[in-house]
VEXLO-587053 format. One record per residue (C-alpha): residue number from 0; x, y, z. Coordinates in pm, 1 decimal. Layout:
<recs>
   i        u        v        w
 NUM        X        Y        Z
...
</recs>
This chain:
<recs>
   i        u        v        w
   0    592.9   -805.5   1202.5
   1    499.7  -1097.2    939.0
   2    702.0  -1076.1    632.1
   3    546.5   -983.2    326.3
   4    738.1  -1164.1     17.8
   5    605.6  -1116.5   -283.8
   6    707.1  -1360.2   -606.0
   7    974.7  -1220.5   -831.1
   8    706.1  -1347.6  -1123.2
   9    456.1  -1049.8  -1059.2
  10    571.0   -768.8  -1288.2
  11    380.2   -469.8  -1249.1
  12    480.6   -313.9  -1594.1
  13    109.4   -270.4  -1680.4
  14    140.8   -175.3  -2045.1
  15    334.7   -526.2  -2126.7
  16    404.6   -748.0  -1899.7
  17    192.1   -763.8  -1596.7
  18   -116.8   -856.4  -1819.9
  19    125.8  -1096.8  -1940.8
  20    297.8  -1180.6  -1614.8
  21    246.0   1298.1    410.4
  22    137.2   2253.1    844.8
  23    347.6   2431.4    842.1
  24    359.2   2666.6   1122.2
  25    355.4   3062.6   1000.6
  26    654.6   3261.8   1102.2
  27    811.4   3628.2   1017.6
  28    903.8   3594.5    698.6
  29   1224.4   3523.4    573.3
  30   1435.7   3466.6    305.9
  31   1413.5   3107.1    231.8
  32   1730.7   2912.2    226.9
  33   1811.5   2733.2   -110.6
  34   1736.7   2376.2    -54.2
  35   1872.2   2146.9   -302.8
  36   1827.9   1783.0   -288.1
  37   2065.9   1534.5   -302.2
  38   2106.2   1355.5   -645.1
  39   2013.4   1009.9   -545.1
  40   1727.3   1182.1   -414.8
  41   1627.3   1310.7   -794.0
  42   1462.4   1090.0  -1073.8
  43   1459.9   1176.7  -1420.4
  44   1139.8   1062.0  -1599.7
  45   1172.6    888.6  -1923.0
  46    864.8   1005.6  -2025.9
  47    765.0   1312.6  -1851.8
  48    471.9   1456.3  -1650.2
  49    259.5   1748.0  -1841.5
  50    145.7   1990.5  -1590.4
  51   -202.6   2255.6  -1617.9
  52     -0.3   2461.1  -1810.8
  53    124.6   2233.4  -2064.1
  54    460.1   2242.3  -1970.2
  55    701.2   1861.2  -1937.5
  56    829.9   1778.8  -1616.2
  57   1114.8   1595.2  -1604.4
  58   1215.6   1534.0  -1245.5
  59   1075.2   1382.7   -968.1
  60   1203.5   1380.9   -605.9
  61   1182.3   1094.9   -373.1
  62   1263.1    984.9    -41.2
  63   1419.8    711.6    149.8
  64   1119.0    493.3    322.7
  65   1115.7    503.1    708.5
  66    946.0    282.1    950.6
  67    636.2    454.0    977.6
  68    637.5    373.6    612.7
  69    667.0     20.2    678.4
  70    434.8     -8.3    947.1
  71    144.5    166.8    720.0
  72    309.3    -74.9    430.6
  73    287.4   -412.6    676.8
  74    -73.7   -330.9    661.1
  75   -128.9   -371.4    277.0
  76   -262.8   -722.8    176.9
  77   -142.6   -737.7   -202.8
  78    153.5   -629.2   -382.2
  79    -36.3   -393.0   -597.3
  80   -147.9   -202.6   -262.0
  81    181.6   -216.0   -132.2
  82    346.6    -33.4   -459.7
  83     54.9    257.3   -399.0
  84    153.2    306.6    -80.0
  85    548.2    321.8   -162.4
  86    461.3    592.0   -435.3
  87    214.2    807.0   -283.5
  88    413.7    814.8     67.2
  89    811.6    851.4    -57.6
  90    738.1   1074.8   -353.9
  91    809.4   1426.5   -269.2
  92    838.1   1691.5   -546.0
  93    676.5   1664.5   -912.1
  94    881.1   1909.2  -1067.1
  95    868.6   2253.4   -766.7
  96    499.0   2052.7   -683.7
  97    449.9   1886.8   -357.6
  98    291.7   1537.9   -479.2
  99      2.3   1414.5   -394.2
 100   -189.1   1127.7   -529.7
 101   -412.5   1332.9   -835.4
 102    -97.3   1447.2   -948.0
 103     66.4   1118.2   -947.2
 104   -284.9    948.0  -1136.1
 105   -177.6   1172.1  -1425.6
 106    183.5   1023.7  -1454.7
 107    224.9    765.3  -1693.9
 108    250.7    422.2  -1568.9
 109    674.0    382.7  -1729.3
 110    726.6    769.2  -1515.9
 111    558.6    577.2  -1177.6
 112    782.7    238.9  -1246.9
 113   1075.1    509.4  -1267.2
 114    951.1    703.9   -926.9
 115    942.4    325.7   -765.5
 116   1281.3    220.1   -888.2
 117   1408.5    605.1   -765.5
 118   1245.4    534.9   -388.3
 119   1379.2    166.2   -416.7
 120   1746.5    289.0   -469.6
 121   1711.5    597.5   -210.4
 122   1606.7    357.6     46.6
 123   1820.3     99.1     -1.7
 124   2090.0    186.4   -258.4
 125   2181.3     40.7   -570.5
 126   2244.9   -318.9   -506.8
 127   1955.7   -573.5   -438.2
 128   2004.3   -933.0   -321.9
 129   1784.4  -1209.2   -446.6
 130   1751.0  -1568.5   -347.6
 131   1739.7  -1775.3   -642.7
 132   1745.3  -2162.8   -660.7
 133   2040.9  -2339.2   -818.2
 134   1961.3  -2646.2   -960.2
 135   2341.3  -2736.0   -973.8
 136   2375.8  -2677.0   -620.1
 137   2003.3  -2811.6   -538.3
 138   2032.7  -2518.6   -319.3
 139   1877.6  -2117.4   -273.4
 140   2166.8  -1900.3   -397.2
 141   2169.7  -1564.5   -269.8
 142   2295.7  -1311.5   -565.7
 143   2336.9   -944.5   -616.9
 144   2142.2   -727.3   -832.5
 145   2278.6   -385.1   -975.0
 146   1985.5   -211.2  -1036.6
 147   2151.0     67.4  -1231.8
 148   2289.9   -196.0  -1458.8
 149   2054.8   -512.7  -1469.6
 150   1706.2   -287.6  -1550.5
 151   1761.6    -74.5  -1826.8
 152   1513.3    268.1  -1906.6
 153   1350.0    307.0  -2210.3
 154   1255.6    624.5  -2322.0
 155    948.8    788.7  -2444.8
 156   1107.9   1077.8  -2719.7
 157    827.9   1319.6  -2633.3
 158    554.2   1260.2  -2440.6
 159    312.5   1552.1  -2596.8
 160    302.3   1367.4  -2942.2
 161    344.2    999.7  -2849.8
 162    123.9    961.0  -2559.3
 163   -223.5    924.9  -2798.6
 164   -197.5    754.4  -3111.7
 165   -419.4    540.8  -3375.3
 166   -448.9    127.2  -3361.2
 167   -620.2    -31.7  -3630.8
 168   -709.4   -338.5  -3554.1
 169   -918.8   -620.6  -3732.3
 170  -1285.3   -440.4  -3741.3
 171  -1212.6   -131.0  -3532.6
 172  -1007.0    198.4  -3581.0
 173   -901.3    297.8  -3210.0
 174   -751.6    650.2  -3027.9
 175   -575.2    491.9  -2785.9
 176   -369.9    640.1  -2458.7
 177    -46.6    544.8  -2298.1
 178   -145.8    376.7  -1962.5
 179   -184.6    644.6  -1660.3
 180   -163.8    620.2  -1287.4
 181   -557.5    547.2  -1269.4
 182   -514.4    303.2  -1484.5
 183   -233.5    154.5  -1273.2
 184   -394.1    216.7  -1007.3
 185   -716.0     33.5  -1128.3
 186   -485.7   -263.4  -1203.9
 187   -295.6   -263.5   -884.6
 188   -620.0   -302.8   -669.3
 189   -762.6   -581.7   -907.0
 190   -434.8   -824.6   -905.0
 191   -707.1  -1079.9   -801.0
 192   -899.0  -1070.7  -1127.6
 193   -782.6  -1311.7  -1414.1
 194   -573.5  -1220.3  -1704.0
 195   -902.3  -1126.0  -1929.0
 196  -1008.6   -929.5  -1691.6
 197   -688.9   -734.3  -1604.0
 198   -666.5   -676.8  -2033.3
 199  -1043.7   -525.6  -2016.3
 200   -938.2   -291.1  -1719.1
 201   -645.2   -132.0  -1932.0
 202   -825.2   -154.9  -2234.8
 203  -1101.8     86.7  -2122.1
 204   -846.8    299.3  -1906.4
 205   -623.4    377.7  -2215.0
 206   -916.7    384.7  -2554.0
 207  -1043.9    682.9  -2615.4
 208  -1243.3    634.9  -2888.4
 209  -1357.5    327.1  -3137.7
 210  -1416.8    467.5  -3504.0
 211  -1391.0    821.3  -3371.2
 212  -1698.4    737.5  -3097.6
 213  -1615.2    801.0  -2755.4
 214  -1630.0    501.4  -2531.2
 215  -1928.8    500.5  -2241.8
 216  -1898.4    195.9  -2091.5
 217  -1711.7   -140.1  -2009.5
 218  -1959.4   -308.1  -2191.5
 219  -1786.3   -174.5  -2573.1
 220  -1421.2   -291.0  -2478.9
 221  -1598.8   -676.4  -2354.2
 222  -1779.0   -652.1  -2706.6
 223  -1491.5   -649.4  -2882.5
 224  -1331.8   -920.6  -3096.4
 225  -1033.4  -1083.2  -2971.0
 226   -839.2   -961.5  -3253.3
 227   -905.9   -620.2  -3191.6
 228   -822.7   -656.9  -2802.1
 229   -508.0   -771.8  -2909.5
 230   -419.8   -520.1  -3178.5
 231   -424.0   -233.5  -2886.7
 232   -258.0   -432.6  -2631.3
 233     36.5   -504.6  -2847.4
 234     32.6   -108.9  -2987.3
 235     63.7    -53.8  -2611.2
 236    341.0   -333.4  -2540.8
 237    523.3   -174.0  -2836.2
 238    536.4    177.4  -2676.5
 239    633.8     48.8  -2338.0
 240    854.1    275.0  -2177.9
 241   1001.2    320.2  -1840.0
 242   1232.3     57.8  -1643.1
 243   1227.0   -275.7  -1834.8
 244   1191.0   -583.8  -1601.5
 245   1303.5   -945.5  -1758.0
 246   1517.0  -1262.0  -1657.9
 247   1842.6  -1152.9  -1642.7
 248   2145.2  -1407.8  -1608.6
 249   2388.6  -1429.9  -1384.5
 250   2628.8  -1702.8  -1237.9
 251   2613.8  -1875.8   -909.1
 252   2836.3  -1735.1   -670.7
 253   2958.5  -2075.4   -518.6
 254   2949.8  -2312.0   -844.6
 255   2972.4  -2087.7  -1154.0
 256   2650.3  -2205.9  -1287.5
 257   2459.4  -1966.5  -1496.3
 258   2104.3  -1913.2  -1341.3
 259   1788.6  -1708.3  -1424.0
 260   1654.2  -1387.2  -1196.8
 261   1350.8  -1270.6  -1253.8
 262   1360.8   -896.7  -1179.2
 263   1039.5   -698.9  -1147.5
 264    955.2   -457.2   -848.4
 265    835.2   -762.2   -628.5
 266   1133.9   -885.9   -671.0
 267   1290.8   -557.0   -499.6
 268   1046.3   -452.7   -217.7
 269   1042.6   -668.3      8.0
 270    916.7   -642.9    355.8
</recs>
């Protein structure tokens, strides 16, 4: 199978920096056995995914990816596709719900970064190697990663009053939501597009309304003044929640040199 290597540089934290960077057969019944999964099985949301009835869900549980994972996941030409199909094949539970992908659409985009990191570490544990270059050594370095401690998880305090909130920006007064899995999503499949493009996409995935109108069409977010556009996608970098990916720094394990990693979720599925 080709290898798939995808640059540490592509951070698919959509709300700040990417724009910037599976019948069951009927039997007597029986008294079901009390199944608990294993705790590196079980991811906590930061934020927290609001079911029909209003109620916060907190946990999510994952899986470890297999090789029929890997084969459908050899088959994905971008790393946005490749992140859907990690998510919607290795996530197992929302809460007591069997996931499926319209439940995970309505997951904010820092809970799906959290589900990702949760399958990355039940596949392959806590540790991640990276090759880096040393420019002391003039050589690639390889260096370990602790995920637990190198990517830190903000918080979102509570999701049912922070997830819509007002921007006002130069001209425009703006409801604006916290980034969902369709908007994700829509970002994920469009890695191609250029940066201005990629800011319209989440722009009319998370306004609601402009001046208390609703928004109809593409067409108001490309109308809008720069400093507007800018006023929302900062509100929206400042709320950013979820796993936070940066250059970390860490020292070369043959000369001592101090070097930069990029960490992102590239940067840990590789394939």
């Amino acid at each position: 199978m080709a290898e798939n290597t995808f640059s540490a540089a592509a951070n698919p934290d959509l709300a700040n920096d990417l724009i910037q960077k599976a019948v069951v057969e009927t039997k007597e019944p029986v008294q079901p056995a009390e199944i608990i999964a294993p705790f590196d099985n079980l991811v906590t949301l930061p934020g927290g995914y609001v079911n029909a009835a209003g109620e916060v869900i907190k946990t999510v549980e994952v899986r470890e990816l297999t090789g029929r994972d890997e084969e459908a996941i050899s088959k994905s030409n971008s790393l946005g596709r490749t992140l859907l199909t990690i998510i919607n094949r290795a996530t197992v539970k929302i809460g007591d719900e069997p996931a499926n992908e319209q439940l995970l659409d309505k997951m904010f985009s820092g809970d799906r970064d959290a589900v990702l990191l949760g399958i990355y570490k039940a596949t392959f544990g806590n540790t991640c190697e990276i090759d880096v270059v040393c420019q002391s050594c003039e050589d690639y370095r390889t260096v370990a990663i602790d995920v637990n401690d190198d990517i830190p998880v903000a918080p979102l305090a509570d999701v049912l009053t922070e997830s819509s909130f007002t921007v006002q920006g130069k001209k425009n007064e703006f409801l604006v939501h916290l980034p969902d899995g369709t908007a994700q999503k829509e970002i994920y499949l469009n890695m191609d597009k250029t940066q201005a493009e990629l800011t319209s996409i989440l722009l009319e995935k998370t306004i609601l309304e402009i001046n208390g109108n609703p928004i109809l069409g593409k067409s108001q977010i490309q109308n809008l003044g720069l400093a507007d556009r800018k006023a929302v996608i900062d509100a929206l970098a400042e709320r950013n929640f979820g796993p936070q990916f940066d250059v970390i720094q860490v020292n070369c394990p043959e000369c001592g040199e101090e070097l930069e990693v990029p960490l992102s979720l590239g940067a840990l599925f590789r394939f």
